[in-house]
Each structure stands twice: as C-alpha cells, then as structure tokens.
C-alpha positions in Angstrom: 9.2 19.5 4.0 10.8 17.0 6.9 7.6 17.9 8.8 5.4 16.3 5.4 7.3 13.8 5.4 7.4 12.8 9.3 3.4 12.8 8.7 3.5 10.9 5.8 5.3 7.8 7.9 2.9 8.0 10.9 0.1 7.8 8.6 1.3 4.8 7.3 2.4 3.2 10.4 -1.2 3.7 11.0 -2.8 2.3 8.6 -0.2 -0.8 8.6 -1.3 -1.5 12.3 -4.9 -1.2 11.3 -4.3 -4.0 9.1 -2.7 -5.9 11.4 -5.3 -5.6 14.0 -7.9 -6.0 11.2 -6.0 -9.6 10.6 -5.9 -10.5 13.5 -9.9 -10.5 14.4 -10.5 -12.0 11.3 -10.2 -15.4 12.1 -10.7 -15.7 15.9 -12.0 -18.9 14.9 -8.3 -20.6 14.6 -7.8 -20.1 17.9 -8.5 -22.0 21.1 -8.3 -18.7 23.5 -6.9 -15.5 24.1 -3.6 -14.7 23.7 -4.0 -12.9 27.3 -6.1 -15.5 28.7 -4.2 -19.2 29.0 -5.7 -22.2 30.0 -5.4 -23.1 33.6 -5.9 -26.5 34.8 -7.0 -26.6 38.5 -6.1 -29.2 40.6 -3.6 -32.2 40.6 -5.2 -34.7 39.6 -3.3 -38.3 39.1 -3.8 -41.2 36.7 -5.6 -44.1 38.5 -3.1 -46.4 39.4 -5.1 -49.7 40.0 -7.2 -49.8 36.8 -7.7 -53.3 35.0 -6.0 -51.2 31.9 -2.6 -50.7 33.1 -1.2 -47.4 31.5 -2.9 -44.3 31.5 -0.1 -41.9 31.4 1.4 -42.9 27.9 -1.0 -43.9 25.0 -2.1 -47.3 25.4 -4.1 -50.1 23.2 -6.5 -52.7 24.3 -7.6 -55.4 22.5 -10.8 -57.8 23.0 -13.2 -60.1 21.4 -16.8 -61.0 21.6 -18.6 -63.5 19.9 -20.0 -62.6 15.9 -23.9 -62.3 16.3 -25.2 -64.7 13.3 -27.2 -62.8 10.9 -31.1 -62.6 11.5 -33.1 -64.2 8.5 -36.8 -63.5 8.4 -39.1 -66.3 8.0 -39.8 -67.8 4.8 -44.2 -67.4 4.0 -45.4 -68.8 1.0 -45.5 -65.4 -0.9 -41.8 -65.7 -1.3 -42.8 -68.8 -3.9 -42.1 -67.9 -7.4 -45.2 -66.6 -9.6 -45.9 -70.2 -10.8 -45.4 -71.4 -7.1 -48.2 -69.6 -6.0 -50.0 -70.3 -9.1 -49.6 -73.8 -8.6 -50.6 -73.4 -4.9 -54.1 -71.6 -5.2 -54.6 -74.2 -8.1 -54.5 -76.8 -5.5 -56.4 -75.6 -2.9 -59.3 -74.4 -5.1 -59.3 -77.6 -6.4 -59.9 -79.0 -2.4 -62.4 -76.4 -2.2 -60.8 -73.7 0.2 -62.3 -70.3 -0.2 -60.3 -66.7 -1.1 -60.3 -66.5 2.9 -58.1 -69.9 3.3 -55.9 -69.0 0.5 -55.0 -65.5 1.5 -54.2 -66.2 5.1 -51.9 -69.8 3.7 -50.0 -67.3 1.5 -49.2 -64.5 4.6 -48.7 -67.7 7.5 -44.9 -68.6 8.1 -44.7 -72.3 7.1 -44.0 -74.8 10.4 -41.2 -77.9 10.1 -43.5 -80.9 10.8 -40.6 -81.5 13.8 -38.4 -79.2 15.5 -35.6 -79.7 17.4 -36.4 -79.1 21.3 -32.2 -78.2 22.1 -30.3 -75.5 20.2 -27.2 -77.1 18.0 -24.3 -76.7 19.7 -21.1 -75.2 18.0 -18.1 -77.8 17.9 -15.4 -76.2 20.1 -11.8 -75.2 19.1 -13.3 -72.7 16.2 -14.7 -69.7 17.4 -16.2 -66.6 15.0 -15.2 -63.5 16.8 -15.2 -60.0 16.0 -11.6 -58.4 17.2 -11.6 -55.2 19.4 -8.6 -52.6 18.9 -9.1 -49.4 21.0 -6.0 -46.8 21.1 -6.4 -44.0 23.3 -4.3 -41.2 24.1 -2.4 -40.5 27.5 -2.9 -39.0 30.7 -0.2 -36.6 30.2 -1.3 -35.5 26.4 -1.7 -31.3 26.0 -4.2 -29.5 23.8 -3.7 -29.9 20.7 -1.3 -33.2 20.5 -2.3 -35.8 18.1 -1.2 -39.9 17.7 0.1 -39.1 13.6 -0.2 -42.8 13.5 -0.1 -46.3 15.1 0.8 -50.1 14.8 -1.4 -52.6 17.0 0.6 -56.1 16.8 -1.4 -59.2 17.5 0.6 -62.4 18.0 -1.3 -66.0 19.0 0.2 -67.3 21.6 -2.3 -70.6 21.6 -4.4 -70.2 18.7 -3.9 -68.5 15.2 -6.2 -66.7 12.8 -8.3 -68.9 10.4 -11.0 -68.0 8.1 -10.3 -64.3 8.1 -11.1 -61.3 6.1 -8.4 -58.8 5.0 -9.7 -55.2 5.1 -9.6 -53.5 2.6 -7.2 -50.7 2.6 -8.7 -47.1 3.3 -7.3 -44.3 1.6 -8.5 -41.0 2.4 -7.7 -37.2 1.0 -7.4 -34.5 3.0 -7.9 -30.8 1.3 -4.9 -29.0 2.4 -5.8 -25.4 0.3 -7.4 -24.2 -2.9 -5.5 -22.1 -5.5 -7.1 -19.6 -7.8 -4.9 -18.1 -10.3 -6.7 -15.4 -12.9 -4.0 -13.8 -15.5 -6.0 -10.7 -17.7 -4.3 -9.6 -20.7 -5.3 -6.6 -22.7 -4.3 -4.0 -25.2 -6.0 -0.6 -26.6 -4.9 1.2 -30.4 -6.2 4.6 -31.9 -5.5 4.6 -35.1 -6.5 8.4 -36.8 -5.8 11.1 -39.1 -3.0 13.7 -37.9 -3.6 17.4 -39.2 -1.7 18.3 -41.7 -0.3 22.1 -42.1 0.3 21.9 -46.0 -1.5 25.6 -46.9 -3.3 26.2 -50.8 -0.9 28.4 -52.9 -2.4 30.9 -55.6 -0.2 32.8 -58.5 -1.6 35.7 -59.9 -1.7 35.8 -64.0 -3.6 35.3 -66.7 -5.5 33.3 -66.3 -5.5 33.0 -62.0 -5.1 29.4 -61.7 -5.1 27.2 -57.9 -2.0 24.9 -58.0 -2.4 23.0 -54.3 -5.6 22.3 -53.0 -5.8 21.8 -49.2 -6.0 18.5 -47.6 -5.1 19.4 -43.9 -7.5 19.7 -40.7 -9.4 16.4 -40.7 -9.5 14.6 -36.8 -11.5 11.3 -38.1 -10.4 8.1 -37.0 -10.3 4.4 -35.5 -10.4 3.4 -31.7 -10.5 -0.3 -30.2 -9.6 -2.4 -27.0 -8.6 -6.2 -26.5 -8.6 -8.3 -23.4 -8.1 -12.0 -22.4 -8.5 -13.8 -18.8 -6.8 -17.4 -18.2 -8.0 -18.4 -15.0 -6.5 -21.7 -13.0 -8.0 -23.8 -10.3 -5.9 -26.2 -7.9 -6.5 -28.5 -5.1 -3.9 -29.4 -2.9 -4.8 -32.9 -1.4 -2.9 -34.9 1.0 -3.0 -38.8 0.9 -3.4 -40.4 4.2 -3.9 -43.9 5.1 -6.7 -44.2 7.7 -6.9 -48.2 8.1 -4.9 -51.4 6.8 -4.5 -54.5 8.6 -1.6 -56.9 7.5 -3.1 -60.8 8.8 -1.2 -64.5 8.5 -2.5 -67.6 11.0 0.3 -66.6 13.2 0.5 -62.4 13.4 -2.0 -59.6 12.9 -1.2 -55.7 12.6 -3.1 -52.7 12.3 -1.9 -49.6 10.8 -3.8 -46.4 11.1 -2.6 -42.8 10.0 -3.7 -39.2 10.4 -2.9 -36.2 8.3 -3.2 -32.4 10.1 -5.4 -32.1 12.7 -6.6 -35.2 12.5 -6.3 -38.3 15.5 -5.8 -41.9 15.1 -7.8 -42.8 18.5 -10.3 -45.1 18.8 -11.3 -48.5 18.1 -10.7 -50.6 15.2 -13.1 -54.1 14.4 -11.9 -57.2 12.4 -14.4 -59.9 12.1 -12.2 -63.5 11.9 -11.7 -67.1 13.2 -9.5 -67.8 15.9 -8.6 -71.8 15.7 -6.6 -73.8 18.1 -3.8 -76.0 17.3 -3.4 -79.2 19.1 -0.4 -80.2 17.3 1.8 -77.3 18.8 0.7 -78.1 22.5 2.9 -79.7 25.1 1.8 -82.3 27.4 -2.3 -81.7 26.8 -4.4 -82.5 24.5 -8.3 -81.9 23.2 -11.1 -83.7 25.5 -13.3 -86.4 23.5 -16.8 -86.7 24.1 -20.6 -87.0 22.9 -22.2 -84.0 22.9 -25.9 -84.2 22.7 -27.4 -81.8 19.8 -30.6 -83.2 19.6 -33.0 -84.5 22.5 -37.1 -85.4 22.5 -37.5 -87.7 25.2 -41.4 -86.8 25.4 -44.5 -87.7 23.0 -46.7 -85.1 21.5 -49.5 -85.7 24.4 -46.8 -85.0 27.2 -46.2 -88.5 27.9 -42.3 -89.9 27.9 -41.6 -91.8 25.1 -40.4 -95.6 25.4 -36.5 -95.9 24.8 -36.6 -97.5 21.3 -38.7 -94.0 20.5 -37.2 -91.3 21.8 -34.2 -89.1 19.9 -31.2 -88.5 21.1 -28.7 -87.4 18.8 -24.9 -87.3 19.8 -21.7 -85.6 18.0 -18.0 -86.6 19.0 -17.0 -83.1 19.8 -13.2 -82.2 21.2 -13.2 -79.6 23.7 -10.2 -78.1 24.8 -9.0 -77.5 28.3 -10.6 -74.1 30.3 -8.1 -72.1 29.7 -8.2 -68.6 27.8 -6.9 -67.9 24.4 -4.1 -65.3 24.5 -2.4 -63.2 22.2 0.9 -61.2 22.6 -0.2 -57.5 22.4 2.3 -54.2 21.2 1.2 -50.7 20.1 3.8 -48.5 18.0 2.8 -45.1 17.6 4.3 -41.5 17.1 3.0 -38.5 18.5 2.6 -35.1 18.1 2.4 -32.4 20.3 2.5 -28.6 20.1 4.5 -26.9 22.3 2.1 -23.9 22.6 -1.7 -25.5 21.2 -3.2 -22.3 20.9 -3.4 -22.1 17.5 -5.1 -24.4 15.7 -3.5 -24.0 12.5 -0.5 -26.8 12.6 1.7 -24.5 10.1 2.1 -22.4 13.1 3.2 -24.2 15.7 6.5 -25.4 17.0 5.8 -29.5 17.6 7.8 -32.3 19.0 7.5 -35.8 17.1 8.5 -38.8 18.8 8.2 -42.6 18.4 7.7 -45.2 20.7 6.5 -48.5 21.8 4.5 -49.9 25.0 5.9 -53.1 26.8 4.1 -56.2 25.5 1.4 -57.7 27.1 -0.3 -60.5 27.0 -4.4 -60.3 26.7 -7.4 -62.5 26.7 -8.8 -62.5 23.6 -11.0 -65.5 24.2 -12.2 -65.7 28.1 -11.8 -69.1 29.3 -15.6 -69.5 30.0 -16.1 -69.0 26.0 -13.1 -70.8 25.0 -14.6 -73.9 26.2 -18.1 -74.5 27.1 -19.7 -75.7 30.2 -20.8 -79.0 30.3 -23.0 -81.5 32.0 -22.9 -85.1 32.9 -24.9 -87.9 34.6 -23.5 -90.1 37.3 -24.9 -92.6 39.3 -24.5 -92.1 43.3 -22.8 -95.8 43.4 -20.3 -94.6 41.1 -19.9 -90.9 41.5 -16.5 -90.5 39.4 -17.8 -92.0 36.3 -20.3 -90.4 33.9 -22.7 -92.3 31.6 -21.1 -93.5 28.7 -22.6 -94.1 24.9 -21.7 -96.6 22.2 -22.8 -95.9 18.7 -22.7 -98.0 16.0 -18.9 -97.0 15.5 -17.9 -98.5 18.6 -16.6 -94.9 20.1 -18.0 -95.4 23.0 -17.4 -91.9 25.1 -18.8 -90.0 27.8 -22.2 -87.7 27.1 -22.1 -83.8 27.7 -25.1 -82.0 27.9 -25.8 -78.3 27.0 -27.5 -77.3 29.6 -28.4 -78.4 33.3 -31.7 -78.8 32.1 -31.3 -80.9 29.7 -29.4 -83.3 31.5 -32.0 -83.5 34.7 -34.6 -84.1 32.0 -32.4 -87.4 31.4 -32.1 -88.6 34.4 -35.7 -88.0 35.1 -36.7 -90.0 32.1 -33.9 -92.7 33.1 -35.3 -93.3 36.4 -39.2 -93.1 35.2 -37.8 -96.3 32.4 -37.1 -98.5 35.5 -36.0 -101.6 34.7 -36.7 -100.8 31.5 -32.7 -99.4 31.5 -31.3 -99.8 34.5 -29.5 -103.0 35.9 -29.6 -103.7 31.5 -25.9 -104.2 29.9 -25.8 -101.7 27.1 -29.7 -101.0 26.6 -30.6 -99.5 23.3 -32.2 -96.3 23.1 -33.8 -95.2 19.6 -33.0 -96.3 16.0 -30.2 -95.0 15.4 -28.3 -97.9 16.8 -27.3 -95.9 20.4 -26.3 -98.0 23.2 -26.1 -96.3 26.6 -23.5 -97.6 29.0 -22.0 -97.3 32.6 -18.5 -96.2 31.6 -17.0 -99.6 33.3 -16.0 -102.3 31.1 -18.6 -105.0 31.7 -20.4 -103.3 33.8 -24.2 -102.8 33.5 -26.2 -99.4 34.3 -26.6 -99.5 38.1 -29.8 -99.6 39.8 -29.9 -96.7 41.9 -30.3 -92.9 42.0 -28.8 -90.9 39.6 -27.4 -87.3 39.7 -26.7 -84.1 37.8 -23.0 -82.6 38.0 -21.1 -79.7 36.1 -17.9 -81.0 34.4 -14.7 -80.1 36.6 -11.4 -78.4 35.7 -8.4 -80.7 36.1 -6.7 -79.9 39.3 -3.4 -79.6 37.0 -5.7 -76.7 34.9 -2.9 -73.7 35.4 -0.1 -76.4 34.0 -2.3 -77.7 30.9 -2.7 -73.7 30.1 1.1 -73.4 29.8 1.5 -76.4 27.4 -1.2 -74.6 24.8 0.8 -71.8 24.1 2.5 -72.5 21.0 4.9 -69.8 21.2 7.2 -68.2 24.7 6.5 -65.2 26.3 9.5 -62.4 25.2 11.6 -60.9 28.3 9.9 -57.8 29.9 11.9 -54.7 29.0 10.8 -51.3 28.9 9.9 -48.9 26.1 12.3 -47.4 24.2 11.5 -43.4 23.2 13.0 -42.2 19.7 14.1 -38.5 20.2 11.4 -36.3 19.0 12.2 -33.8 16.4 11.5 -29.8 16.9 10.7 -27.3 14.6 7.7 -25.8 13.1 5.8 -27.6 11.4 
C-alpha cells in the first residue's frame, strides 16, 4: 500500500514539472535571453566628454529652433475661375475671334502680374516664426530595459517671450493592459416517471366468482428533460496615459510627456510659435532704426537704367535689434525606471527602482545670432567712409538705407555713379515719385562727388555688453541636481 502510494506522488511530481517546463517554453518571446546566457558588454567604453551636448551619462534635453517654412501655394490658372468666370472668359475671346486652340491653352497658362518685384520682401525684424525643437534622450549609463516614465522640459525667455502661439492640444492615449473573459453555464436535468407498483389482483371464490382489484402495477413510462444557460462577460482593462501637453504664457513654456508600461518618453517634441523681443525690458540698448529697401527696379524693360525720377525704390523703417542670440533658460524633470534584472520583459516581474530628478539649467540658443538679426548692407562714399547714405521721405525720417543683399546694394552704387551729375554733388536729389530724397547723412551736406563703395554693417565693438542688457530676466546660481530616492519593489 505505502509502495502505491510512493508511486502515486512521483507520478505527480512528474507531471507538475512537465507543466512547469511546458510553461516555461511557451512564451520565450517575453524574454530578452537565456536564463543561462547573460548579456555581456565587451569593452569600457566612456561617454565623450567634449561634445557640444554636455551630459551624456544622465538623461539630458536639448532644445532648438529653425525657422517655419511658409506654406507652398500652387499658382492660380484661369480654370480656378468660377463656372460663369470662365463662361464669361470664352465669351470674350470668341467675341475677339480667338480659336478653341487660344482659349484652351489661356484657361491651363498661370496668369503673369503685369510687374513684379525684382527683391524678395524682407521680414521686419524682432518677430520671428519658429518651430521649437525638444529632444530628451536617455543616458549613457541606462540598462536594458529602463524607461524615462515621464518628463518636464521648462523653457524660460531670457530676452524674448512667446507671442502668437498655439497650445497643443492635449494627447491622451490608452494603453490595453489585459482582456477578461468570464463565461458562467448553468444547467439542470428532471425524470419525471411512473414507479412500479407491487399492489397484486385478489380473487374470492363463490357464487358467482367475482374480481375485486384489478392490477395497475408494472408500467416504466415517463418524462425526461435538460436546461442550461451561459452568461458570458468581456472586459478591457485600459490604462490612461498622457503622451503630450505643453503649458505656454509669453514668459515660460513646459512640456509634459508620460509613458505607461513598456513604453519610453524619448525623443523629440515640435511647437510651432512666435518668439518676440521686448525692448522695454532691456538695459542700456535699444532697437537699430533704419530704411530697409523692399522693393528695387533701377533698370527699364530694354536693359537700360532708368532716370532717377523713374526708377522704384521702395523703403520701410524697420528696427533691428543688436546681433546677439535669443536665449532661453533650459530644465528637464524626469523620473526613471530601471529594472534591476531586464530580462524579462514583462514589467509585473521585475524588481525596479524609481527615482526623480533634475539637470542643472542651462542656458541655450534658441535663435542664433545670425537669424536673430539680419545681415545688412550699406553705401558709403570713400570721402566719408563712416557714414552711410541717408534717405528722407516725405515724413522727414530721414535714416540710413540697408540693403538685403550685397547685390543689391552694388547695383546702387553702379546706377549712382552711371547718374553722374545727375545725383552727385546735388543737396537731397529726388529719386522716383514717391517723394524720396536721397541724402549724405551730414546735415547740409550734399552727395559727394567721388567713388562710392559697398560695406557689410558692423557689430558694435561693445556687442558682448549690449547682449547682457537684452536679457529681461538674471541667470539663477549653478547648483547641482538633486536625486529623490528611488523606490524598490516589484512592480
């Protein structure tokens, strides 16, 4: 009997680790190697050290700008007339006599301005349409498996604030943690029959024999049925997760991104907004005033230059600001994850640290100077090489002219000296009819006679000390980051 039962237990030890074993090459798939065979990481390799992104060890955020590309609008043609538009069109040229041929190709030509403008319009400076640049990556030091469960990126002007910006909208995302199927059967069987009876038929003998019990037993007929019922329940376990908000005012802007399991807030994040700078907060500079030539045809349609009461020149007071980049204050928050054995990817079963903390603040370009303010040309005469040409409209601001381009401005001084006396040695000579006077930028003094030359705009040798008076706000003491204590446990 012991020996029965000693079998009994080894066959279902058996079967138990069979299971187990069966179990475990199920799902292979949840993990990221061998039990027997660990990673091994060869070599010693270090984080670069001289990098233009500072940390590499310890998750780290960058943060950038570039300029938004305008939209690309296709031509207008004359198909895009309404129905009665074109109607009205074919009418009209039938009418002159144009053929099928004529109208056809009128209908599929792009229309052409009867003038266009020979210089590109130049933005006014001290708004700029930019599309922000958040990148968070992970550290150096970060094991399989670890994960950022979620980050702050905090953007603080230091001599500009937002303008004209665009909240995002705020991304809410479900992650399907399981699905439940509960089935419940209910059922119930009845017989229902005749039992046999053992009641016997009784005769008396006389006269006459007569039967005084008939027999009723020995009949097996009856009823038989079943019933049955299945309530079955589906169930989703989601978990909410935000995966992108941004909080913006004209003086702060923060980014909040979260995971949920197995899931990593690295990467970049774009915010398309206007930066805008703010004179009134600066300290001992101020915005440059000029006349910035947008529009310039200084030639006739057979190549010829044009006299000065008929050329165009169109100028714009613009304010430009001194070279100097815009700046933001810089901070990423974050909490991380990580396993302290990642070889499971299923995060119920692993035994994690959490921890919070912060990187020092830093202070980042978010505008390069070059952008911030843009280069500009100006003519001078080589009698006076300090002074540029000044204009005079018919508002009295009378300013010195930038030019876009190089280009543009050699192309002036090659149709100034080509005019002669036409406009030089002349106090104040007007040029087209738009009531333009052209000056020398001396009081009293008229154009001088000689050569003139072509010259890029210079920084102010006190550049590095105008830069320090346009941030509006002080840069906060350098301390170190602080690291919450991380919390252990499965999870």
């Amino acid at each position: 009997m012991h020996s029965g039962l000693k079998r009994h237990g080894l066959i279902a030890a058996s079967a138990a680790t069979a299971v187990a074993l069966l179990g475990g090459c199920a799902r292979p798939e949840t993990y990221r190697w061998s039990n027997r065979e660990a990673p091994i990481f060869s070599g010693t390799p270090t984080a670069p050290t001289d990098s233009s992104f500072g940390s590499w060890r310890t998750p780290a955020v960058s943060v950038y700008s570039f300029a938004t590309p305008s939209p690309n609008t296709p031509d207008a043609t004359l198909r895009d007339l309404s129905d009665r538009g074109q109607a009205a069109l074919i009418k009209a040229m039938t009418a002159a006599g144009a053929d099928p041929a004529a109208i056809r190709d009128a209908l599929l030509k792009t229309p052409k301005p009867k003038s266009e403008a020979t210089e590109d319009v130049l933005t006014v400076e001290g708004t700029y349409k930019r599309t922000l640049v958040a990148n968070v990556t992970k550290g150096w030091d970060a094991v399989p498996g670890e994960r950022l469960v979620w980050t702050w990126i905090d953007v603080r002007p230091l001599n500009f604030s937002f303008d004209g910006y665009t909240v995002l909208a705020t991304d809410n995302q479900l992650l399907n943690i399981a699905q439940i199927t509960n089935a419940t059967t209910a059922s119930a069987n009845a017989s229902l029959g005749k039992t046999g009876s053992e009641t016997t038929a009784t005769t008396t003998a006389g006269s006459p024999i007569s039967k005084v019990l008939t027999d009723v037993a020995g009949s097996t007929a009856g009823i038989g049925g079943s019933l049955s019922n299945t309530y079955t329940t589906t169930a989703s376990i989601n978990q909410q997760y935000l995966k992108l908000s941004a909080d913006i005012v004209p003086g702060e802007l923060r980014i909040f991104r979260e995971s949920e399991r197995n899931l990593d807030v690295a990467g970049n994040t774009l915010i398309a907004l206007t930066l805008k700078l703010d004179p009134s907060k600066w300290t001992g500079v101020g915005m440059e005033t000029s006349l910035r030539v947008l529009k310039q045809d200084l030639a006739k349609p057979d190549g010829t230059l044009g006299e000065p009461a008929d050329v165009t020149l169109e100028l714009a007071q613009n304010e430009a600001p001194p070279r100097c980049a815009l700046q933001a204050l810089v901070t990423l928050h974050y909490q991380t994850r990580r396993p302290r054995n990642g070889r499971s990817y299923v995060e119920g079963q692993q035994t994690v640290t959490y921890a919070r903390a912060s990187t020092e603040p830093m202070v980042v370009d978010i505008v390069p100077a070059d952008e911030a303010r843009k280069p500009a040309w100006r003519v001078y005469a080589k009698a006076e090489p300090t002074i540029a040409l000044h204009a005079s409209g018919p508002f009295e601001n009378n300013l010195p002219i930038d030019f876009a381009t190089y280009e543009q401005a050699r192309n002036f001084v090659i149709w100034l000296t080509r005019m002669g006396s036409k406009m030089l040695g002349k106090d104040e000579p007007a040029i087209g009819k738009s009531g333009l006077r052209l000056t020398s930028g001396i009081t009293d003094q008229p154009l001088f006679t000689g050569d003139y030359f072509v010259r890029k705009v210079a920084d102010p040798g006190d550049l590095a000390m105008q830069c320090a008076g346009m941030r509006t706000r002080a840069l906060p003491p350098v301390s170190a980051p602080a690291d919450a204590a991380g919390q252990v446990g499965p999870k």
